[in-house]
MARSE-448226 format. One record per residue (C-alpha): residue number from 1; x, y, z. Coordinates in Angstrom, 1 decimal. Layout:
// MARSE-448226
NODE  NUM  X  Y  Z
...
***
This chain:
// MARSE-448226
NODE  1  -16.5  -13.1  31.2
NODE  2  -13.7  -10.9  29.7
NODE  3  -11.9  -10.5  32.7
NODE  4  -11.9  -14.5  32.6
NODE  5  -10.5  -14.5  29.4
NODE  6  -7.8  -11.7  29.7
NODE  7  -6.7  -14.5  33.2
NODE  8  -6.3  -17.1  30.6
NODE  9  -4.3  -15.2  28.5
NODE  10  -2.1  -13.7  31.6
NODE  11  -1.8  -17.1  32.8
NODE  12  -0.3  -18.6  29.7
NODE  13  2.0  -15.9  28.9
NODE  14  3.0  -16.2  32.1
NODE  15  3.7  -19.8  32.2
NODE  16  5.9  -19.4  29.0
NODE  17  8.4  -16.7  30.7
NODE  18  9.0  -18.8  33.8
NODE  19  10.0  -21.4  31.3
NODE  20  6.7  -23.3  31.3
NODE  21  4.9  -24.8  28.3
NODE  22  2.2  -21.9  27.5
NODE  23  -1.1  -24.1  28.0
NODE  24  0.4  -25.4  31.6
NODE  25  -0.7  -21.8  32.8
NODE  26  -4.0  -21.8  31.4
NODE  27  -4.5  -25.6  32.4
NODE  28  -4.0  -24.7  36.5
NODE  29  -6.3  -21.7  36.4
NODE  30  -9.2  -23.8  34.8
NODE  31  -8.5  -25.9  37.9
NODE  32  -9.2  -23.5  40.4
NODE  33  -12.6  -22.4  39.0
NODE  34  -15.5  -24.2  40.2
NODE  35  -17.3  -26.4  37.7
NODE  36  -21.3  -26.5  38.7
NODE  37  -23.2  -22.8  38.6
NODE  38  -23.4  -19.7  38.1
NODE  39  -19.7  -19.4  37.1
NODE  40  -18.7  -23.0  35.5
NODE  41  -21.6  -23.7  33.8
NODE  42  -21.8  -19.7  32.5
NODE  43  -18.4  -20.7  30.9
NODE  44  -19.5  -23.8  29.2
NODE  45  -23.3  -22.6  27.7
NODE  46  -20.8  -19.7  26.3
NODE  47  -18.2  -22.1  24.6
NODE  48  -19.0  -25.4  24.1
NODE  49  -19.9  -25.6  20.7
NODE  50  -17.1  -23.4  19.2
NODE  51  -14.7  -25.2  21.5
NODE  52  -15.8  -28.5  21.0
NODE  53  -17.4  -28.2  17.3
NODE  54  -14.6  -26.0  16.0
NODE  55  -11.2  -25.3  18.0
NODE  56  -10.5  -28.6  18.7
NODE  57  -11.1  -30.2  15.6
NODE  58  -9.0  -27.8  14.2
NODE  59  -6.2  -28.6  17.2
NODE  60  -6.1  -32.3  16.3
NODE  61  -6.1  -31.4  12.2
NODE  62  -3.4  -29.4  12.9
NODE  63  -1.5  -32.5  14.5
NODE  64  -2.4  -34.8  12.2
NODE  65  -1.3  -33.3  9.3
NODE  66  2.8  -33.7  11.3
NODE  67  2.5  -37.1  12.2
NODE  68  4.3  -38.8  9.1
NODE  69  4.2  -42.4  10.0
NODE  70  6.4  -43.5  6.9
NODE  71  9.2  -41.4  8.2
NODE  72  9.2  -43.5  11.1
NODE  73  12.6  -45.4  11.8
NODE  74  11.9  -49.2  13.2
NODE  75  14.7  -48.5  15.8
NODE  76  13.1  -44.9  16.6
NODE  77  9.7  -47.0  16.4
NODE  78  10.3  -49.8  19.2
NODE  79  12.8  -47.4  21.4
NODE  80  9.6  -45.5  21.7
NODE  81  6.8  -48.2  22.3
NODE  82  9.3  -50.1  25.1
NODE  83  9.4  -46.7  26.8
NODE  84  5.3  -46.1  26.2
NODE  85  4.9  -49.9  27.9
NODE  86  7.3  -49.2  30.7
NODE  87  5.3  -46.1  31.8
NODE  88  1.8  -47.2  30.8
NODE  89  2.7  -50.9  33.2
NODE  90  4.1  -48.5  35.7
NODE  91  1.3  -46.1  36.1
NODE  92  -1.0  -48.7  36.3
NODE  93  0.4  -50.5  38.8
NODE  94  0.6  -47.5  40.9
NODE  95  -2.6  -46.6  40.6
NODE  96  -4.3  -50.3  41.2
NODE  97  -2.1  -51.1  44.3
NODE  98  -3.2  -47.8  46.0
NODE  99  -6.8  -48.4  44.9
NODE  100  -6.7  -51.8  46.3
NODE  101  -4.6  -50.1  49.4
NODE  102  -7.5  -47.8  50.1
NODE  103  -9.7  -50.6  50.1
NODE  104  -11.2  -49.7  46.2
NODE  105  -13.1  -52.7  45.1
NODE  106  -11.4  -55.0  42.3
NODE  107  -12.8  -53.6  39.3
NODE  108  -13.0  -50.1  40.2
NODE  109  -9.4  -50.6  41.0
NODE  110  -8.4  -52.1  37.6
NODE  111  -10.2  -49.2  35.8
NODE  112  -8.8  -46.2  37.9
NODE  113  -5.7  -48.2  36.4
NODE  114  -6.4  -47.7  33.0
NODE  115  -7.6  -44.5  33.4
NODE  116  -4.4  -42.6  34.5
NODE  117  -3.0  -44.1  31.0
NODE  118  -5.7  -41.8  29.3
NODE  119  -3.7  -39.3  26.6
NODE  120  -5.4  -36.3  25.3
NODE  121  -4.4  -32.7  24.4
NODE  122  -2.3  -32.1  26.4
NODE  123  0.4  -34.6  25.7
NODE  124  0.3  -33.7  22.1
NODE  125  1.2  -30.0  22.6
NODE  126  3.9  -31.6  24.6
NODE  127  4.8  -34.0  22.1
NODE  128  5.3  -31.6  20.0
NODE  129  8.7  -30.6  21.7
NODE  130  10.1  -33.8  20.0
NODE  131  11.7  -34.4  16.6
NODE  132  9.2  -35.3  14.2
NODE  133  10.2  -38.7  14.3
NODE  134  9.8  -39.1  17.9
NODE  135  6.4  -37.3  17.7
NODE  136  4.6  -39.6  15.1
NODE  137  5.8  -42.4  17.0
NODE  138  4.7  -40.8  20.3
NODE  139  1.4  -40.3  19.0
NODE  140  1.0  -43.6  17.0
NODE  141  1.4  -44.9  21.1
NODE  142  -0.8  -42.6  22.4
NODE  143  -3.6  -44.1  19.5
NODE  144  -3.4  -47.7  20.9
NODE  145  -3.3  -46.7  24.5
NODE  146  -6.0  -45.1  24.8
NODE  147  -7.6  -46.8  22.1
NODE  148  -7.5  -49.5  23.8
NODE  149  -8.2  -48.6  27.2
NODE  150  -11.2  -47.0  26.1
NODE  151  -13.8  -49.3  25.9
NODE  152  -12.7  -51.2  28.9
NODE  153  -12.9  -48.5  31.2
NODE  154  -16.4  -47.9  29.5
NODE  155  -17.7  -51.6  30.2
NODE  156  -16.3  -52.1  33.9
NODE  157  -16.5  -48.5  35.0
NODE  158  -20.0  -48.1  34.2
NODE  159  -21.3  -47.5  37.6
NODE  160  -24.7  -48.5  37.2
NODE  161  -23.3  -52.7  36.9
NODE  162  -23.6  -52.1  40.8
NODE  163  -27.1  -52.0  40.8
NODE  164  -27.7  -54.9  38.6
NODE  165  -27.7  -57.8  40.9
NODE  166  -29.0  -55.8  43.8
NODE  167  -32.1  -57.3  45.1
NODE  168  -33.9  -54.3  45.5
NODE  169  -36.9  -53.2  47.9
NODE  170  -40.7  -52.3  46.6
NODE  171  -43.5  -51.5  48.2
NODE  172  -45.3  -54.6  48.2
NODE  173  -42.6  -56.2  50.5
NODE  174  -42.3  -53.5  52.8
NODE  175  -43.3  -54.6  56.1
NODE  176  -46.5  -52.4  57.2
NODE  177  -45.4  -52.0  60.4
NODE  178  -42.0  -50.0  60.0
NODE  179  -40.4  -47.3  58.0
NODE  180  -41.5  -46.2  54.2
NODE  181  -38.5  -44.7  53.0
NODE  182  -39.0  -42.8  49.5
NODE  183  -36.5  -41.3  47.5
NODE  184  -38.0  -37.8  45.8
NODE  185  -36.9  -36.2  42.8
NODE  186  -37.2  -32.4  42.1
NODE  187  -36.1  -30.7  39.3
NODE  188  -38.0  -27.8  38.8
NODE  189  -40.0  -25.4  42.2
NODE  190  -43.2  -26.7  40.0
NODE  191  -43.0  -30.6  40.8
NODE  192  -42.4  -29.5  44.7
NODE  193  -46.3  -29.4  45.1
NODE  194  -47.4  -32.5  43.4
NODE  195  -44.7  -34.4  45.3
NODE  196  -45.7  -33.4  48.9
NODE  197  -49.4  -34.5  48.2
NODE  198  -48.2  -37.7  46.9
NODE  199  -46.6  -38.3  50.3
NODE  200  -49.4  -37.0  52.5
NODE  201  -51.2  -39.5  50.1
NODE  202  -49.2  -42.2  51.3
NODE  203  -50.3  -42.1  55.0
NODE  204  -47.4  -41.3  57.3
NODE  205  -48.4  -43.0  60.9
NODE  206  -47.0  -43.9  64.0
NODE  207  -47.0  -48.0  62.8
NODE  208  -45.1  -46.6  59.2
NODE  209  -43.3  -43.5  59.6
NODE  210  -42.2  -42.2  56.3
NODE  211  -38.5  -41.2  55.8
NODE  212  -38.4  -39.0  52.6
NODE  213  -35.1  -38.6  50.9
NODE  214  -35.3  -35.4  48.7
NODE  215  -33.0  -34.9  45.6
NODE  216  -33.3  -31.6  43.9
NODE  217  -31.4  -32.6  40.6
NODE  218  -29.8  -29.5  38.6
NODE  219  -28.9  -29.9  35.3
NODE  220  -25.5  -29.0  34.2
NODE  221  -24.4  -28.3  30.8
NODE  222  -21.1  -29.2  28.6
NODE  223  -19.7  -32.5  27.6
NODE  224  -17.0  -32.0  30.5
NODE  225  -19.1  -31.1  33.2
NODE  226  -17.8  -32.7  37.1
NODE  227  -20.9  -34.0  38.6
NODE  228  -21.8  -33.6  42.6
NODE  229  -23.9  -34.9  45.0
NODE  230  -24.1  -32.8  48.4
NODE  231  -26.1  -33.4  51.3
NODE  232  -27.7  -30.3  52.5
NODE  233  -26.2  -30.5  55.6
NODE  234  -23.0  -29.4  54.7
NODE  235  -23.7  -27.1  52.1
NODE  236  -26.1  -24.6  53.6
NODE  237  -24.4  -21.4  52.2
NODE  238  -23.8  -22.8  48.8
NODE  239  -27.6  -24.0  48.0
NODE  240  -28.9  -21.9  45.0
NODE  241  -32.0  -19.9  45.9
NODE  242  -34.2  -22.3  44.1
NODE  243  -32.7  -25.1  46.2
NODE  244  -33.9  -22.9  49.0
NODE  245  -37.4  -22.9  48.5
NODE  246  -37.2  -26.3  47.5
NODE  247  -35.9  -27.4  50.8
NODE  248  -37.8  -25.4  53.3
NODE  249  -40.7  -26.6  51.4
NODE  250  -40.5  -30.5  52.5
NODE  251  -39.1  -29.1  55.3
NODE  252  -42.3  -27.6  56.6
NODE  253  -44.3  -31.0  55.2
NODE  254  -42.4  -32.5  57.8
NODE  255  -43.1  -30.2  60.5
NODE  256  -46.9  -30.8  59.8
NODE  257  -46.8  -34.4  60.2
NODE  258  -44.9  -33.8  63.5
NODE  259  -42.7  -36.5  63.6
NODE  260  -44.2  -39.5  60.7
NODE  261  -42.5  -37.8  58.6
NODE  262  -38.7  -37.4  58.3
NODE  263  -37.0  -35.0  55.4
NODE  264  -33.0  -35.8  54.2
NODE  265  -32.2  -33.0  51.7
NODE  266  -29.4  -33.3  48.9
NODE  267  -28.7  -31.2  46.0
NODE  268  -27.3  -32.8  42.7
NODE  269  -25.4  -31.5  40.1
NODE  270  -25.0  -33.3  36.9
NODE  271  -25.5  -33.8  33.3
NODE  272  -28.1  -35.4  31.9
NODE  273  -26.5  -38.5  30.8
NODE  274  -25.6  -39.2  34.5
NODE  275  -28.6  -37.9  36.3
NODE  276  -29.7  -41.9  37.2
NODE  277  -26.5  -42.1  38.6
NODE  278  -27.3  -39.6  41.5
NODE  279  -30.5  -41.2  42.0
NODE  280  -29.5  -44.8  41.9
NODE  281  -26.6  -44.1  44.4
NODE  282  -28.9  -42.4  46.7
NODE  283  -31.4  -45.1  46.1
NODE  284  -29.0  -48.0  47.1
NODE  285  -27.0  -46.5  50.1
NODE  286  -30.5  -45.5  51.8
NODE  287  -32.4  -48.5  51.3
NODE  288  -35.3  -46.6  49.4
NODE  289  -38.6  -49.1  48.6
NODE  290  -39.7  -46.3  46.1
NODE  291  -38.6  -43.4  43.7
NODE  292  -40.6  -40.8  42.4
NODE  293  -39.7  -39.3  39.6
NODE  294  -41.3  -36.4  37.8
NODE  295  -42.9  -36.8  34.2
NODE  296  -40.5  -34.6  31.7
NODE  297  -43.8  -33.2  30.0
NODE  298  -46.1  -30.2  31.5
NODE  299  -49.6  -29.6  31.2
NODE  300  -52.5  -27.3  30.4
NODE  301  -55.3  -27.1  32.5
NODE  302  -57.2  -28.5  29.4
NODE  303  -55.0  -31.3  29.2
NODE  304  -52.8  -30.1  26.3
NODE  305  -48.9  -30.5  26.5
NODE  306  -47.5  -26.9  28.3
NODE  307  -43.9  -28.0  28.0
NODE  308  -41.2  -30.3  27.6
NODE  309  -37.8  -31.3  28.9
NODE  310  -35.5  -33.7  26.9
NODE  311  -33.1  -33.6  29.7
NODE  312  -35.3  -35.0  32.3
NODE  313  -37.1  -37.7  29.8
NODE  314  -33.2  -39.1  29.2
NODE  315  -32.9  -38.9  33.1
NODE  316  -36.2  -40.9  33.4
NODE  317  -35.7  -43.3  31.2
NODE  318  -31.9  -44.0  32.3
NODE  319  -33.8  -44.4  36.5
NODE  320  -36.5  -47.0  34.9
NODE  321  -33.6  -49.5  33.7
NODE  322  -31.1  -49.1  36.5
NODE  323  -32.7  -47.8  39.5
NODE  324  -32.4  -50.7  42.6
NODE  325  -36.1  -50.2  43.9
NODE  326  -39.1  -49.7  42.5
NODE  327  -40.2  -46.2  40.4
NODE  328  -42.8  -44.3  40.2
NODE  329  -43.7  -41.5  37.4
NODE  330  -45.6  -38.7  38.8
NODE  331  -47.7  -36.9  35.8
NODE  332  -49.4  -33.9  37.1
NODE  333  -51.9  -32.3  36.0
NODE  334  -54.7  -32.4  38.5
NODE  335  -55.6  -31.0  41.9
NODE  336  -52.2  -32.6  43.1
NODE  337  -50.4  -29.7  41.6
NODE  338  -51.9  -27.7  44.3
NODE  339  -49.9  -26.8  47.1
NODE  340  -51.6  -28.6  50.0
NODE  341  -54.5  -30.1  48.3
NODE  342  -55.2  -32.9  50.2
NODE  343  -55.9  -30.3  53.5
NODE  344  -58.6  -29.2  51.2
NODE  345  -60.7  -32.1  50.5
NODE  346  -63.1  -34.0  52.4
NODE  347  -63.6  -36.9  49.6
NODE  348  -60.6  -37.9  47.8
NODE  349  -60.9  -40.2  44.8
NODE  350  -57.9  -42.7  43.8
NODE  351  -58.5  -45.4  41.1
NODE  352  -56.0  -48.2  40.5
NODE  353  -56.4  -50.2  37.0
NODE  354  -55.7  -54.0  37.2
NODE  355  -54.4  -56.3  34.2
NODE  356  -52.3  -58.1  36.1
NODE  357  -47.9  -58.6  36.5
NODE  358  -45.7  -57.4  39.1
NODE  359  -46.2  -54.0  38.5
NODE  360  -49.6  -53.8  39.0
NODE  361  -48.9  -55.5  42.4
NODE  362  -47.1  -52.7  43.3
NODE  363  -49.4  -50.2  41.8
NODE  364  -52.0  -52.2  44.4
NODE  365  -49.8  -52.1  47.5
NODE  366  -49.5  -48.1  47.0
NODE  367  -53.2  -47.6  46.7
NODE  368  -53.7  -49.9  49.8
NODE  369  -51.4  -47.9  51.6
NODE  370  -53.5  -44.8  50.4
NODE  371  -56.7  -46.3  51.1
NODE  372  -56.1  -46.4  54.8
NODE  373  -56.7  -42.6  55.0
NODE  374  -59.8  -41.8  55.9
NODE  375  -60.3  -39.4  53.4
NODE  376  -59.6  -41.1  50.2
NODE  377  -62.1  -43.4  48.8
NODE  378  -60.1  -46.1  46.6
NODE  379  -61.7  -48.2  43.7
NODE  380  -60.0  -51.2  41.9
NODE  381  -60.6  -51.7  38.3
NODE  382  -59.8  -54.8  36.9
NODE  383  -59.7  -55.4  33.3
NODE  384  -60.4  -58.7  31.7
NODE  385  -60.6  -60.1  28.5
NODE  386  -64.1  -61.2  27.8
NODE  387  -63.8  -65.2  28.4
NODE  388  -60.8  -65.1  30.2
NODE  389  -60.6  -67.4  33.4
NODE  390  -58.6  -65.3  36.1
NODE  391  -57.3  -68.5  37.6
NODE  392  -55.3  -69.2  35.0
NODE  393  -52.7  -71.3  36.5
NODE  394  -49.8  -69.7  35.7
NODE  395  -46.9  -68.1  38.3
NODE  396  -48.2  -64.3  37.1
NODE  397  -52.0  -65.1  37.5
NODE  398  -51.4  -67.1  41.0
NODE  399  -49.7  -64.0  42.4
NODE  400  -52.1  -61.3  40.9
NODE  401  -55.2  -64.0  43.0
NODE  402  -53.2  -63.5  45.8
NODE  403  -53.3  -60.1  46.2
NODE  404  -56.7  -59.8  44.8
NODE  405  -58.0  -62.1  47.2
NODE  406  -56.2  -60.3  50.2
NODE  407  -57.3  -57.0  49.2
NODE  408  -61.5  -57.9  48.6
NODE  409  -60.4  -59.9  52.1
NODE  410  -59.3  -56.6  53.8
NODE  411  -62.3  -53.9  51.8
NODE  412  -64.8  -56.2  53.6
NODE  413  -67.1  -53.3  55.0
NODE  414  -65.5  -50.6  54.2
NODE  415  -67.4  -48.2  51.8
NODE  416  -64.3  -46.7  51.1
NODE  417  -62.8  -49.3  49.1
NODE  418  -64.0  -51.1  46.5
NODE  419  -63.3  -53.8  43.6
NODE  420  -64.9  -54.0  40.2
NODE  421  -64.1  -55.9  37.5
NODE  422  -64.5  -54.6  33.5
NODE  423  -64.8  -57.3  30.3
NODE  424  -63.2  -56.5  26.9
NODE  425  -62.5  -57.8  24.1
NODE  426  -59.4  -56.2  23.0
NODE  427  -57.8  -52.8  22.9
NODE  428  -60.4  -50.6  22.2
NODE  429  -62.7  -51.7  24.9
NODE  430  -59.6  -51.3  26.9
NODE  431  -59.4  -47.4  25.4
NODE  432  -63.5  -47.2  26.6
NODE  433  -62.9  -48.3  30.1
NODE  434  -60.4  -45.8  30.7
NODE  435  -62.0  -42.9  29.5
NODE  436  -64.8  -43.9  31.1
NODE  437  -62.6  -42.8  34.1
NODE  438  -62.2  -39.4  32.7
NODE  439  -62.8  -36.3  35.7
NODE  440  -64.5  -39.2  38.0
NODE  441  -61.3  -39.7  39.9
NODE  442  -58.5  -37.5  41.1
NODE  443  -55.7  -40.1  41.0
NODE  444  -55.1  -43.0  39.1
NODE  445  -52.8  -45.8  39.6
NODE  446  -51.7  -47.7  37.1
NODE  447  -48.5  -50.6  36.1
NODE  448  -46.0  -49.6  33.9
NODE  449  -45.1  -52.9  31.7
NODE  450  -48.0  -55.5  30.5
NODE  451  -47.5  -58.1  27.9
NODE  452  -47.9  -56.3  24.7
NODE  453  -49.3  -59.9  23.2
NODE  454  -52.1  -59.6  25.3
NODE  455  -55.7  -59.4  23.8
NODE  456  -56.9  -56.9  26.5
NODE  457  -53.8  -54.5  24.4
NODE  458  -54.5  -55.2  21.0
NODE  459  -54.4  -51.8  18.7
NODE  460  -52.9  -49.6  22.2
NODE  461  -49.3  -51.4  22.3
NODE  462  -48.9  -50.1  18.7
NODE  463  -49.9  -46.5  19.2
NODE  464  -47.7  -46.1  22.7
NODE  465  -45.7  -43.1  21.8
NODE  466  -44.2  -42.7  25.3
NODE  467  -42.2  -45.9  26.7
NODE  468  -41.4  -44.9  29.7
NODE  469  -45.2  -44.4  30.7
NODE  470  -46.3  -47.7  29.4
NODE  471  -49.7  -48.8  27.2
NODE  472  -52.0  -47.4  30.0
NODE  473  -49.8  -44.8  31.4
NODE  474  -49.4  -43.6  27.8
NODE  475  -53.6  -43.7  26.9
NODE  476  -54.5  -41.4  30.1
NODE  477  -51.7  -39.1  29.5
NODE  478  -52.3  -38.2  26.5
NODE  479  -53.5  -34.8  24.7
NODE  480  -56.8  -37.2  24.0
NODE  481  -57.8  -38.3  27.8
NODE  482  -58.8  -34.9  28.7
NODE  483  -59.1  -33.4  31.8
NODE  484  -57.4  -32.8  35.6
NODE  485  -56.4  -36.6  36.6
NODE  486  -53.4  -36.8  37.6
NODE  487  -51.2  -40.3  37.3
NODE  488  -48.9  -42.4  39.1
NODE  489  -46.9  -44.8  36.9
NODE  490  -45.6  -47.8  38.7
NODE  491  -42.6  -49.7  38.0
NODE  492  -42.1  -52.5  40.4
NODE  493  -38.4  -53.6  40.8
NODE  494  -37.0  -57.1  39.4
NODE  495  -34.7  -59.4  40.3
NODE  496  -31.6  -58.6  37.4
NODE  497  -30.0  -61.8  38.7
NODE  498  -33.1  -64.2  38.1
NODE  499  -33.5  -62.6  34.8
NODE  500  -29.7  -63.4  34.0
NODE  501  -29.8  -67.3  35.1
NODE  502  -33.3  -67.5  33.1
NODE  503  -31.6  -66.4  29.8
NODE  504  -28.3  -68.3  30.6
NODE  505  -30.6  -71.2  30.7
NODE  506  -32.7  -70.5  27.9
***
């Protein structure tokens, strides 16, 4: 780290006897050093908060107290805006017209555009070389610009727009009869086991080979920090030990499945702000029916809360309202954390709770895929409230008989599978049911989003602490629903453009 520092100083002193402006030399040399780990990311943990908390406040004090904008001549004044106009029009034409020359779509185009306009410290140090007259003016220009610019980059150049209208895949319209591909999220050697037995789970087989796509996300730290997303393929020196044992890891669950299953590793590198963005991007461009995301809490054996990661709860969150396909939260804390559990069990027991919407659908069509294991013994619980009539003719209740129907239609003798339904009258026979459920099974599958009107949720909507878990995702996880279930929350994809015309309409 000194020696760093004694380059920077080298480099600008340098730059200012070949005639130079001093931070030019510095400016090049942070260019050549890479910005993900060890050696980037060592830099920033070290000086991001004096740098951004404390230097560069003090840089832009500093030029604020020059500018003088009442010593600014109107001649001075519009010589210098007509000349800030000229360049700013210039640059972005030149930068739209070879976006659109490289085939760039429209928007992206426009906002590459605006931002080559962006102004920052550098130009002020720059600036500085002017009269004082020129330089308040100069700067008062470089306020609109990139004032201005700002917030329209922000809107159009938000990446995730993409996957709004993107009529995504799930589970429940995956044919049975060809590929399952799953996108897998890894973020610490700790999910890896838990996430191979949830694929094993999910019955790889000659009729509906499963491709997994595995992302091992690292977090990178810093408010400047370059995001990267490498497939493994091409980076087989540069993958960090953990990314190592990450990899061979699926690797070897594919060799065991000898051909069902196919394994496509990347690595990620990015902030948590832009995590989703990784995810979503592989998501989309590999046609993914499912992600499965790890939960950003870790547990005791006894149930009680280990550990926690803001980081990957952000991440989480930012996958449930963007991702194109449908999620699923993995919380382990059960026999799935095992490495190869399921080779070790001759009676596997999955339960999947039933209120009814689109994501317990999905949460369905995974345990039906499950159930056709021969091993795992699969029981439906669906909960009612006490003098409700489940043929309710409404679009939601038509669908959930549907698939109700289909699935006592396909359990017909098979003891494996079973259906049973549970009466309530409101959210505390809701709370009995499910810990009722408590060590009897060793996965549970449940929907993420219910209507919180519902009688069946009444005193449980008010109490959910964690959102992106849901009502019943949120009751068996917590500290209260002891023991060593481990659940699966389901999130079935929407269609954004529906829900756009519905509330243009409404």
């Amino acid at each position: 780290m000194v020696v760093l520092f004694l380059a920077v100083i080298v480099s600008g002193l340098f730059g200012h006897i070949v005639g130079l402006h001093f931070s030019l030399g510095p400016l090049l040399f942070g260019l050549v050093i890479p910005s993900g780990p060890p050696l980037g990311s060592a830099i920033i943990e070290k000086l991001d908060v004096i740098t951004d908390w404390v230097l560069m406040p003090l840089y832009f004090l500093r030029f604020g107290l020059t500018v003088d904008i009442f010593a600014i001549g109107i001649q001075t004044f519009y010589r210098v805006q007509f000349i800030t106009l000229i360049a700013a029009v210039g640059k972005f034409l030149g930068a739209f017209l070879c976006g659109l020359f490289y085939q760039m779509q429209l928007i992206d185009a426009i906002c590459l555009g605006f931002v080559v306009n962006f102004q920052g410290i550098l130009e002020l140090g720059l600036y500085k070389i002017l009269s004082d007259e020129s330089f308040s003016a100069m700067c008062i220009s470089l306020l609109i610009v990139t004032g201005a610019t700002t917030p329209i980059v922000r809107y159009f150049g938000d990446s995730s727009r993409r996957y709004k209208f993107y009529h995504g895949r799930t589970v429940t319209h995956s044919s049975p009869n060809s590929e399952l591909r799953i996108l897998v999220c890894i973020h610490d050697e700790e999910h890896v086991p838990s996430a191979i037995n949830l694929l094993g789970a999910l019955n790889p087989s000659k009729q509906s080979p499963i491709g997994v796509y595995m992302l091992h996300q690292i977090e990178l730290t810093g408010s400047n920090a370059i995001p990267l997303l490498i497939p493994h393929k091409l980076t087989k020196k540069l993958s960090s030990r953990d990314s190592g044992h990450v990899i061979n890891a699926f690797k070897n669950f594919a060799k065991d499945y000898e051909g069902l299953v196919s394994v496509f590793p990347f690595i990620a590198l990015s902030p948590p702000q832009t995590m989703h963005n990784d995810v979503c991007s592989v998501a989309l461009e590999k046609g993914t029916s499912l992600i499965v995301i790890p939960y950003y809490k870790r547990y005791h054996v006894n149930g009680e809360t280990q550990s926690t990661r803001k980081a990957l709860r952000i991440a989480n969150q930012n996958v449930l309202d963007k991702a194109p396909c449908s999620v699923a939260i993995l919380v382990d804390r059960g026999p799935f954390e095992s490495p190869r559990a399921l080779w070790t069990w001759t009676s596997y027991a999955v339960a999947v709770i039933f209120l009814g919407g689109a994501d317990d659908r999905e949460a369905l069509a995974v345990g039906v895929r499950m159930a056709e294991l021969p091993y795992i013994n699969l029981t439906l619980i669906r909960i009612l409230h006490d003098g409700e009539c489940p043929a309710a003719h409404s679009d939601g209740n038509i669908l959930d008989n549907e698939v109700l129907h289909d699935f006592r239609a396909n359990i017909s003798g098979n003891h494996r599978a079973m259906y049973k339904e549970e009466l309530v009258t409101g959210g505390p026979g809701t709370a009995t049911v499910l810990r009722s459920l408590e060590n009897q099974y060793e996965l549970v599958v449940v929907g993420r989003r219910y209507d919180r009107l519902s009688p069946i949720l009444s005193g449980l909507a008010e109490w959910n602490e964690n959102e992106e878990l849901g009502v019943i995702g949120d009751v068996l996880a917590s500290s209260d629903f002891l023991g060593n279930t481990t659940i699966l929350v389901v999130q079935q994809h929407t269609d954004h453009m529906l829900n756009e015309i519905e509330n243009i309409l409404s």
